[in-house]
C-alpha positions as CSV (number, residue, x, y, z in Angstrom):
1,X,1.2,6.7,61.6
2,X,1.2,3.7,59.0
3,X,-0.7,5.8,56.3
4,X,1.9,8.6,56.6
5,X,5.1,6.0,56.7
6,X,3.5,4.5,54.0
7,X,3.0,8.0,52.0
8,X,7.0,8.0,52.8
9,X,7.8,5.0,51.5
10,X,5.3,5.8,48.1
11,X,7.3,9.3,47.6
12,X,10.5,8.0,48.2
13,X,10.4,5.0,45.9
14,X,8.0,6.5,43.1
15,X,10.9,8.1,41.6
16,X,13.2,5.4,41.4
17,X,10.6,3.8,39.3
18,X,10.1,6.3,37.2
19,X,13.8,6.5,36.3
20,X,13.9,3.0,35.2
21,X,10.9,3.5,32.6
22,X,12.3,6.4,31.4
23,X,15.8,5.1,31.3
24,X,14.8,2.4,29.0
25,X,17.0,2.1,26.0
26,X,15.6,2.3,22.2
27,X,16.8,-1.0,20.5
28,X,17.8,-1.0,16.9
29,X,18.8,-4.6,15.7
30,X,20.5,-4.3,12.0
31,X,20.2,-7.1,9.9
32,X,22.5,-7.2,7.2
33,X,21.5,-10.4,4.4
34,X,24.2,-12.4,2.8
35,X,27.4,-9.8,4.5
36,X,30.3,-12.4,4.5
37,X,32.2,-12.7,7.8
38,X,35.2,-11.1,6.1
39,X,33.8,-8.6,4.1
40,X,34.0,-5.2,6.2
41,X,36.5,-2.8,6.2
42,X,38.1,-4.0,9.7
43,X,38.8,-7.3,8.5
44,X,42.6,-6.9,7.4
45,X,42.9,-6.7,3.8
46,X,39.3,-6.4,2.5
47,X,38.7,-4.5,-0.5
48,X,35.2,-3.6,0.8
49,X,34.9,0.0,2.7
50,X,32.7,0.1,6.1
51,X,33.9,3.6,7.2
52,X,30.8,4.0,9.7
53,X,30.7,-0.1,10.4
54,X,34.1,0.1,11.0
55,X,34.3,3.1,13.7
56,X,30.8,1.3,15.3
57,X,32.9,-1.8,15.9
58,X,35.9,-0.4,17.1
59,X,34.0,1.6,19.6
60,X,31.6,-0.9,20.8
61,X,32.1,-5.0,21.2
62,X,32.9,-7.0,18.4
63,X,30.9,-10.3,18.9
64,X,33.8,-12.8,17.1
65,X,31.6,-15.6,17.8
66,X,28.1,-15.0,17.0
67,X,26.1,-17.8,15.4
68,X,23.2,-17.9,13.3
69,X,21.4,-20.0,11.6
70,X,22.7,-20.9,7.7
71,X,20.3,-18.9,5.9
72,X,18.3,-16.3,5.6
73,X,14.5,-17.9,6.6
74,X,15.6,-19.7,9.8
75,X,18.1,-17.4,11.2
76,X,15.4,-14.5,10.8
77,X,12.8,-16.8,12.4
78,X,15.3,-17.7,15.2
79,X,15.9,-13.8,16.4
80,X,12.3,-13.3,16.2
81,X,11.2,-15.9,18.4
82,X,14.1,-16.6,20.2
83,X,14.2,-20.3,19.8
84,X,15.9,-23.0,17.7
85,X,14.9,-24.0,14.1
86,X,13.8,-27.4,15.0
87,X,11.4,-26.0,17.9
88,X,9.4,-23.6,14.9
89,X,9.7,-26.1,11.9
90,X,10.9,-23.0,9.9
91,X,13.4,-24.1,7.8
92,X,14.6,-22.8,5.0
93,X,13.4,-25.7,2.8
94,X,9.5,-25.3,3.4
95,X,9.2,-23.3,0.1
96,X,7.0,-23.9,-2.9
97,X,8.2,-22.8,-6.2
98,X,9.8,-19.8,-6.1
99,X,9.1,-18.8,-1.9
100,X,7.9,-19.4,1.3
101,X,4.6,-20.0,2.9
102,X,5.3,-20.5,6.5
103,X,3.5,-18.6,9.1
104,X,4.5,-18.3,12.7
105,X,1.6,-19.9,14.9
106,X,-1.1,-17.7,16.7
107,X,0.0,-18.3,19.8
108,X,3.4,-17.0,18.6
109,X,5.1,-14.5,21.6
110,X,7.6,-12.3,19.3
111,X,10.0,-10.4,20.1
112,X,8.4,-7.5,19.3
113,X,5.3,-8.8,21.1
114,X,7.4,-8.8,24.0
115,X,8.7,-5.4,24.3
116,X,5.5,-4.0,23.3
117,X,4.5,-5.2,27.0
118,X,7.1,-3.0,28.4
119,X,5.8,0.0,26.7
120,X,8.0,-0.2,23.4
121,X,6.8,0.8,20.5
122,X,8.1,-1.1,17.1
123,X,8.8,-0.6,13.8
124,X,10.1,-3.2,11.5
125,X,11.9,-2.0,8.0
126,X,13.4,-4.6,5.0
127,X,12.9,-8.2,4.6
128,X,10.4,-10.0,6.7
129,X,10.8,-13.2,4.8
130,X,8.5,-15.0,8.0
131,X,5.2,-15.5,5.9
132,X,2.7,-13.6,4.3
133,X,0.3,-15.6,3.2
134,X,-2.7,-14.5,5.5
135,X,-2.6,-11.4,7.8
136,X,-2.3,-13.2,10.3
137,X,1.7,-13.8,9.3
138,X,2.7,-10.4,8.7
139,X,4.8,-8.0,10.3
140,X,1.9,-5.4,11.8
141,X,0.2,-8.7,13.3
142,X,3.3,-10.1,14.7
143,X,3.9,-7.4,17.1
144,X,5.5,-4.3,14.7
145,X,3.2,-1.5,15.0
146,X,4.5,-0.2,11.5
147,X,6.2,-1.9,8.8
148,X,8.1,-0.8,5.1
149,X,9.5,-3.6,3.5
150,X,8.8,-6.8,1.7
151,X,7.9,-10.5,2.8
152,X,9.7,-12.7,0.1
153,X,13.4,-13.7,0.4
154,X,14.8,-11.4,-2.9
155,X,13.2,-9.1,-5.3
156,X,14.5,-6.5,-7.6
157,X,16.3,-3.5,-5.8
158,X,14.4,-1.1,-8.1
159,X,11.3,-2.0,-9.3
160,X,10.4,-3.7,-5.9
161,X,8.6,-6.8,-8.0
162,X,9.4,-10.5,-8.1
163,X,9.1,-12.9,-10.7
164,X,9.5,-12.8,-14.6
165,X,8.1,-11.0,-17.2
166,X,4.7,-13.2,-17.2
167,X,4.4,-13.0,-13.6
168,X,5.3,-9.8,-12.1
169,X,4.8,-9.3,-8.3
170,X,4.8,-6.7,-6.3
171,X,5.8,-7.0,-3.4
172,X,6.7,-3.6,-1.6
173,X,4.2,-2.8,1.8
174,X,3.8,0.0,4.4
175,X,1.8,-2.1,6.5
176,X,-1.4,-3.7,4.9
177,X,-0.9,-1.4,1.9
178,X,1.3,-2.3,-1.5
179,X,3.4,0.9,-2.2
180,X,5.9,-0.8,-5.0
181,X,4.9,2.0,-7.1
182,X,5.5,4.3,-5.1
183,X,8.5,3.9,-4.3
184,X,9.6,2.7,-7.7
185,X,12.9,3.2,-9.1
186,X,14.5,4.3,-5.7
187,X,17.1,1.6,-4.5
188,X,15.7,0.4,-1.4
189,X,18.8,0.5,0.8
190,X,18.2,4.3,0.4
191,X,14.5,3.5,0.9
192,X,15.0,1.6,3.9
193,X,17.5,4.5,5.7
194,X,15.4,6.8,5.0
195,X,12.9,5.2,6.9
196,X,14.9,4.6,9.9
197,X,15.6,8.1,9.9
198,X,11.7,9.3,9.6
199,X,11.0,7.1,12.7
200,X,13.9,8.2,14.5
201,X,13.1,12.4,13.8
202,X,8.8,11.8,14.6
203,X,9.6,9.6,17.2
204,X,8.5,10.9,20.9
205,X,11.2,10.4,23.5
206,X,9.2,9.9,25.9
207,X,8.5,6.5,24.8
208,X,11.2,3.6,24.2
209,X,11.5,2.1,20.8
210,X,12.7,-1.0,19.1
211,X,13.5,-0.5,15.4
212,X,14.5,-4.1,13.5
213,X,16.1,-2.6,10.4
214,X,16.3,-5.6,7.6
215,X,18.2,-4.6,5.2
216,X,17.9,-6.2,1.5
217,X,21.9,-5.4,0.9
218,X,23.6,-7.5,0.2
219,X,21.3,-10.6,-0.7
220,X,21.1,-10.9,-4.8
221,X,20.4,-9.3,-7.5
222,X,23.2,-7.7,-7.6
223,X,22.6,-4.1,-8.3
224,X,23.8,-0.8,-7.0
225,X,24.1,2.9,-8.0
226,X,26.3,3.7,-10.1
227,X,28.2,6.4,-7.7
228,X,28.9,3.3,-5.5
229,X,30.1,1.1,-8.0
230,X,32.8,3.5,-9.4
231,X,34.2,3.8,-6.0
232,X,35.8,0.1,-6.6
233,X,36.7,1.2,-10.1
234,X,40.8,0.8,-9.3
235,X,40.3,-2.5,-7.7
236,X,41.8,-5.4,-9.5
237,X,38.8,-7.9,-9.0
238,X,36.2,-9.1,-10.8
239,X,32.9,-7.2,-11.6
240,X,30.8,-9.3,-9.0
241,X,33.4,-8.2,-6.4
242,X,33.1,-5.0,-7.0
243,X,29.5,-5.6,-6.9
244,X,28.8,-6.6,-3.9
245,X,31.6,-4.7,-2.1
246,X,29.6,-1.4,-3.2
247,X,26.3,-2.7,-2.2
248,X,27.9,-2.7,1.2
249,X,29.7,0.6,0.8
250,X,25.8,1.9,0.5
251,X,24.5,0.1,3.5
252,X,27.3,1.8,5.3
253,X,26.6,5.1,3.8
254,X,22.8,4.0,5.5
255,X,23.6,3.1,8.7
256,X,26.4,6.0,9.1
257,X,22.9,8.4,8.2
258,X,21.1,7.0,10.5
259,X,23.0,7.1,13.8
260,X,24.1,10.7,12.9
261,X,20.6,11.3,13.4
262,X,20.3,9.6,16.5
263,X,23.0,11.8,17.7
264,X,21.1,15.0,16.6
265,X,17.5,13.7,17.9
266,X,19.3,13.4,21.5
267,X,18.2,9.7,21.0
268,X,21.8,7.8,20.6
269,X,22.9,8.4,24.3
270,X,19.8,6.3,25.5
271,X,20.3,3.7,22.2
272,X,21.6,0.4,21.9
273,X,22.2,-0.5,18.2
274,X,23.2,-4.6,17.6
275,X,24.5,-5.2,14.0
276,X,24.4,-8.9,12.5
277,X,24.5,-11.1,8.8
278,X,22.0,-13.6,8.9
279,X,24.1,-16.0,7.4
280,X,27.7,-16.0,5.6
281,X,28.2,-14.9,2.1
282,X,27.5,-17.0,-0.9
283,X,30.4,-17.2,-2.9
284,X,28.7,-16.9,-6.5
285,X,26.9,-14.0,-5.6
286,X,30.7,-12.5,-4.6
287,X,31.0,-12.5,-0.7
288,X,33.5,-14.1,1.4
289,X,33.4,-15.9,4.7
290,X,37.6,-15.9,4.6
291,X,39.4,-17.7,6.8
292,X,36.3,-19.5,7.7
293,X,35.7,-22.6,6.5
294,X,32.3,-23.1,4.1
295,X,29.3,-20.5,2.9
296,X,25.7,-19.6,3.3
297,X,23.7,-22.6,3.2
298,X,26.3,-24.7,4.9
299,X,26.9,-25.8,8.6
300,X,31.1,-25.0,8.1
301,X,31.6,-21.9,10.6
302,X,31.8,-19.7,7.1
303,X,28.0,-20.8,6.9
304,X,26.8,-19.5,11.0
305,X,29.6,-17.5,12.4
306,X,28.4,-14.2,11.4
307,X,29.7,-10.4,11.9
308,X,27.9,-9.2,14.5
309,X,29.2,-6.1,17.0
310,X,27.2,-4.4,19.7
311,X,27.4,-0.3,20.2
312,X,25.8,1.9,22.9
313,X,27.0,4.5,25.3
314,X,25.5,2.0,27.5
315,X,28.3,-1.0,27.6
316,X,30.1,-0.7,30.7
317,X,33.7,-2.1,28.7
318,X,33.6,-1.1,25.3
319,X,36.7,-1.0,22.5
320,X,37.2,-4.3,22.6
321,X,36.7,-8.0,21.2
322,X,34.1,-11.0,22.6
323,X,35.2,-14.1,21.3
324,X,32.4,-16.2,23.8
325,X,30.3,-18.1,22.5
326,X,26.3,-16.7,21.7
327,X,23.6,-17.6,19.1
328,X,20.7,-15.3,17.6
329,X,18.4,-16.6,19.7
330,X,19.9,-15.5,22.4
331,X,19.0,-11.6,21.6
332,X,15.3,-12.2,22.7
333,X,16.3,-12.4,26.1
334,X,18.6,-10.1,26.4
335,X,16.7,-7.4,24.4
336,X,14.0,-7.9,26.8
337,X,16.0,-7.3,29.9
338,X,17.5,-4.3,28.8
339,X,13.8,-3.2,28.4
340,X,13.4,-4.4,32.2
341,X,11.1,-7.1,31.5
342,X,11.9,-11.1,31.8
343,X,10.9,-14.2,29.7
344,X,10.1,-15.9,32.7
345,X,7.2,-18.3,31.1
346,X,8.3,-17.8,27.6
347,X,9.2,-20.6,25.8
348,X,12.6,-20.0,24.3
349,X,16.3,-21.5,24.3
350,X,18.3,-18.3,24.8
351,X,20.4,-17.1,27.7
352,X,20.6,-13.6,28.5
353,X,24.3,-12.5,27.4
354,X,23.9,-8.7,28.4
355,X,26.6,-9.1,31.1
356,X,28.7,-11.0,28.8
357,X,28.4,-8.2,26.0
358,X,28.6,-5.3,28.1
359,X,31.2,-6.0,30.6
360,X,32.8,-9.4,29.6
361,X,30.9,-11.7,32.0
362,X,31.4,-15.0,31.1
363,X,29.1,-16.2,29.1
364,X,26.3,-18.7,30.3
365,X,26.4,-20.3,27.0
366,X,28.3,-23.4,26.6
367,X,26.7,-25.5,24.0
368,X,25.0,-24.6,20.6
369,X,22.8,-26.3,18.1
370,X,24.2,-25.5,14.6
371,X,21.4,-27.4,12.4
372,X,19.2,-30.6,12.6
373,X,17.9,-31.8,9.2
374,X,15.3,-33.9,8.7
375,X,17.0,-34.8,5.1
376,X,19.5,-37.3,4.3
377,X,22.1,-36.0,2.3
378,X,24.2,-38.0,-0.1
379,X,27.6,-38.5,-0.9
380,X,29.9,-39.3,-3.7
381,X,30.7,-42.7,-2.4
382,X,28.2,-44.6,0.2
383,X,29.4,-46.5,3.2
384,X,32.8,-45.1,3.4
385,X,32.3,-43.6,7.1
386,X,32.8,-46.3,9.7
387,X,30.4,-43.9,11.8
388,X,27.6,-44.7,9.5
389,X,27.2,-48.2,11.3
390,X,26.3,-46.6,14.9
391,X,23.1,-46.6,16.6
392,X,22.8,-43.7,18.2
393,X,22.2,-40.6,15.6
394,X,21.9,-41.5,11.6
395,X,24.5,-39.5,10.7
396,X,23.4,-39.4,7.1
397,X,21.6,-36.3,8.3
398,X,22.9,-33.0,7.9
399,X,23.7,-32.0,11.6
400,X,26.0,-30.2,13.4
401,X,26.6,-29.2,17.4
402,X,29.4,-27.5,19.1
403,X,29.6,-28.0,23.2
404,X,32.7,-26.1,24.3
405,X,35.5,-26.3,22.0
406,X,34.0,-29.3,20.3
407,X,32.5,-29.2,17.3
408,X,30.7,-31.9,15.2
409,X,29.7,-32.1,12.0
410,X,27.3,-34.9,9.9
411,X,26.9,-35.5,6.1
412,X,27.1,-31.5,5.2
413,X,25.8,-31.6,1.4
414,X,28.1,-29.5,-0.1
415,X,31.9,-30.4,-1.3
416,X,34.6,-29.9,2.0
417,X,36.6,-28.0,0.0
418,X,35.0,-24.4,0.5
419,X,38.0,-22.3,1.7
420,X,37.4,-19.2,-0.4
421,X,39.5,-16.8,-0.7
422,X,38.5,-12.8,-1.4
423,X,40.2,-12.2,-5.0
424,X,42.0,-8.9,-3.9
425,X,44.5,-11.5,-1.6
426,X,47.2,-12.0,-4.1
427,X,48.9,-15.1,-2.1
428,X,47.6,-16.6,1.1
429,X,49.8,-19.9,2.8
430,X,46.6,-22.6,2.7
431,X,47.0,-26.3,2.3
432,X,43.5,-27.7,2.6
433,X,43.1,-31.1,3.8
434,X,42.7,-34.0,1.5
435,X,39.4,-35.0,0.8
436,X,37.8,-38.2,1.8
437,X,35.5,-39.5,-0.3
438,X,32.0,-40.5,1.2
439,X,33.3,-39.1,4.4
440,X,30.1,-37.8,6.6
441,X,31.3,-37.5,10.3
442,X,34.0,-34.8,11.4
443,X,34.7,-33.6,15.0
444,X,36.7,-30.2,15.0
445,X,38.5,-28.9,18.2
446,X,37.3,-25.1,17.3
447,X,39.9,-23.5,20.5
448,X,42.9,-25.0,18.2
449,X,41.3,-25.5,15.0
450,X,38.6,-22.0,14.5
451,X,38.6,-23.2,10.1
452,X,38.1,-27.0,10.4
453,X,40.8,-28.1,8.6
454,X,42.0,-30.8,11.0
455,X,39.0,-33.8,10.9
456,X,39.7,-35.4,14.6
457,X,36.7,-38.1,14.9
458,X,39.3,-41.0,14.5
459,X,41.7,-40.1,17.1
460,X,38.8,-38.9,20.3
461,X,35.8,-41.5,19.8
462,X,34.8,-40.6,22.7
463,X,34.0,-37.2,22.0
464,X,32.2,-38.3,19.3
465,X,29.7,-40.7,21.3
466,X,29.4,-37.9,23.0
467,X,28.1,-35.4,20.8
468,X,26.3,-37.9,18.9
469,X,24.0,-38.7,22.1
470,X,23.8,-34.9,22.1
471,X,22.3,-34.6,19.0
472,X,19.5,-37.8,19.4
473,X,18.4,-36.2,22.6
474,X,18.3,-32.8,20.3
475,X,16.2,-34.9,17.7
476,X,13.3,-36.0,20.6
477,X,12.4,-32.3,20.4
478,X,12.4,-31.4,17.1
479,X,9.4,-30.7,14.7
480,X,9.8,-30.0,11.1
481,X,7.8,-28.2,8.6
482,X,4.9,-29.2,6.4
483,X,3.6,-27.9,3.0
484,X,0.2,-26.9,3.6
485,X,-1.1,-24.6,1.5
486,X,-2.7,-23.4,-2.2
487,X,-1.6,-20.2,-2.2
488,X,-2.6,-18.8,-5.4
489,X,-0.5,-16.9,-8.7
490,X,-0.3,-13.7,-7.5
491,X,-1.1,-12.4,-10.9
492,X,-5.0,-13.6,-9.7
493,X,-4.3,-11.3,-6.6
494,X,-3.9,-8.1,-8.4
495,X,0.1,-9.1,-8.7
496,X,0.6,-8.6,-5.1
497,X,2.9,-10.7,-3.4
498,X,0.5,-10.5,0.2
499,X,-2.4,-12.1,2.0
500,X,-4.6,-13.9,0.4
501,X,-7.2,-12.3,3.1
502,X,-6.9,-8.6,2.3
């Protein structure tokens, strides 16, 4: 009698299971490089056209406040990994020359690591910009069972090669292999599509997938076909505007192709597809953050609060607007539990915001690490800032923390007065605060105040104590990065821009 109610129990239950494994959704995580939070087509009165960004928004959930880090390197590292900067010691200063040399450590858990135990398989395209110096750091050993791309922050868009006319690299892989010249002349946003959309056709559905799509657009050089570039041709801006608005217009063109062939696979009803920057816009490079505050590079919101939106047939509330708080390390846990596993064990500091994305839970985030730097910054006139004289946090580090609606800033580098506006707004109403001179410390109340225009530090001490206290116990954690290496000239490699070890 127990062997046939457990034979019951076994028959009954069996296909429950086997709902949930086959239910799994594919993941595809778009990375855009460098997109500026205003630059898309649904941002009122932007020049730049995001037809198939713009329909994906509007019919999924537009993240409004998703952070990142504020630049490429540690933001990339962050999503990966799933923790803050200052836990990894990849920051985006650990460079030699011209690039990096970090390398996660062995013991590394990725996120692709991760949902390979669930039965995922994973394919990485773009930038990897995580370390390359030794097999051990690239993509195929970090949990990506295939990889097309480069490791270094920038190269040419054509030629695939880094590096002047003395010292050319190449730096184009499909996997272990260097391919530059194979795939020379061919923009690489097309490259990279195409790509997508060979993994998506060959792919068995049988099998989950998770697909991290890093696109080089629209990170400099700037180049772009000419068939993009004359689409701008009427617009009265300058020729780095139009620029990097067409760069875009091709990565839209990319990631239009690519779910239409999720549709015709059968693959996009059982897909979730998250689109992100990595950073804001650089200004010079003709991107624009507008009306945030600040730029790639800095800790102003124009710097971390990214474009980010989330589409899936799978979001219970979709067609609308999030403007709760999340971070991109927070994807790492919430990838995985769409692909039914847990992080239970895992060191990370995310929180699982798949309730808050899908439905509108409230979000179990409340407080957020902008930056912690190890550097002191200077300013145009010392001891100016009364706050300079406290003992709890040496404020002559470039930090920032927001805990609810408070936001704090210390000693960012660059010059307060980074409100940038795109040059197709003829005439905006903006009165930027005066500047201060050797002024480091600012507290923003971000609910009333989302551009940090309105420095509030003298009138709520108390607030500030607070976050300051905040950021020392922050500091007790953190580990920072060490130049360790000799990594050769790649010219004495073959001009490959790879490990050292192949």
């Amino acid at each position: 009698m127990a062997n046939r109610l457990y034979l019951i129990i076994f028959t009954l239950t069996l296909p429950v299971f086997a709902l949930s494994i086959v239910t799994r959704p594919n993941i595809i995580f778009i990375l855009a490089d460098d997109l500026g939070f205003s630059d898309v087509g649904y941002r009122n009165g932007s020049i730049v056209k995001t037809p198939n960004i713009d329909q994906l928004a509007a019919d999924g959930v537009k993240l409004e406040r998703h952070y990142a880090m504020l630049s490429c390197m540690p933001s990339r590292s962050s999503l990966m990994m799933g923790r803050y900067q200052m836990h990894t010691g990849f920051d985006y200063r650990c460079m030699d020359d011209h690039l990096v040399r970090l390398c996660m450590a062995k013991e590394t858990m990725t996120l692709p690591m991760k949902l390979k135990e669930y039965g995922y398989s994973t394919h990485m395209i773009g930038k990897w910009h995580l370390g390359m110096e030794r097999k051990e750091c690239v993509p195929t050993n970090k949990g990506f069972d295939s990889f097309l791309g480069y490791h270094a922050a920038g190269q040419d868009y054509y030629t695939h090669t880094i590096g002047g006319p003395s010292r050319i690299c190449r730096d184009f892989w499909r996997n272990l292999d260097v391919v530059s010249d194979e795939f020379a002349n061919q923009y690489s946003t097309h490259v990279f599509t195409k790509e997508a959309q060979r993994i998506v056709e060959q792919h068995d559905p049988d099998q989950p997938f998770f697909m991290y799509l890093a696109y080089q657009a629209v990170h400099g050089p700037l180049q772009v076909p000419q068939e993009y570039y004359n689409i701008y041709n009427d617009e009265h801006v300058d020729d780095t505007r139009k620029t990097y608005a067409a760069m875009a217009t091709c990565m839209d063109e990319g990631i239009g192709n690519l779910t239409k062939t999720l549709k015709e696979t059968g693959l996009w009803e059982n897909t979730v597809l998250v689109f992100a920057s990595d950073n804001g816009a650089q200004f010079h490079t003709g991107g624009r953050n507008w009306p945030l505050r600040g730029g790639k590079g800095t800790v102003w919101e124009g710097g971390v609060r990214v474009l980010s939106f989330v589409n899936s047939p799978l979001l219970k509330k979709p067609r609308r607007s999030s403007f709760q708080m999340m971070h991109m390390i927070d994807w790492l846990p919430t990838l995985v539990h769409l692909a039914g596993g847990t992080v239970e064990g895992l060191a990370h500091d995310g929180f699982n915001v798949w309730d808050m994305i899908s439905d509108g839970s409230t979000s179990p985030r409340k407080e957020l690490l902008v930056q912690l730097s190890q550097r002191s910054q200077k300013v145009a006139v010392e001891n100016v800032d009364p706050w300079e004289r406290n003992n709890i946090f040496d404020i002559r580090k470039m930090s920032a923390i927001i805990v609810g609606k408070w936001k704090l800033v210390t000693s960012q580098y660059r010059s307060p007065m980074t409100w940038v506006l795109p040059p197709e707004y003829q005439q905006e109403d903006h009165i930027p605060p005066p500047e201060i001179l050797g002024k480091r410390l600012f507290l923003f109340n971000l609910e009333q105040d989302p551009n940090e225009k309105h420095d509030l530090s003298d009138s709520r001490p108390d607030i500030v104590v607070f976050l300051l206290k905040k950021l020392r116990n922050y500091r007790k954690e953190a580990i920072y990065c060490v130049r360790g290496s000799n990594y050769p000239s790649c010219v004495t490699l073959g001009h490959k821009w790879g490990p050292i070890d192949l």
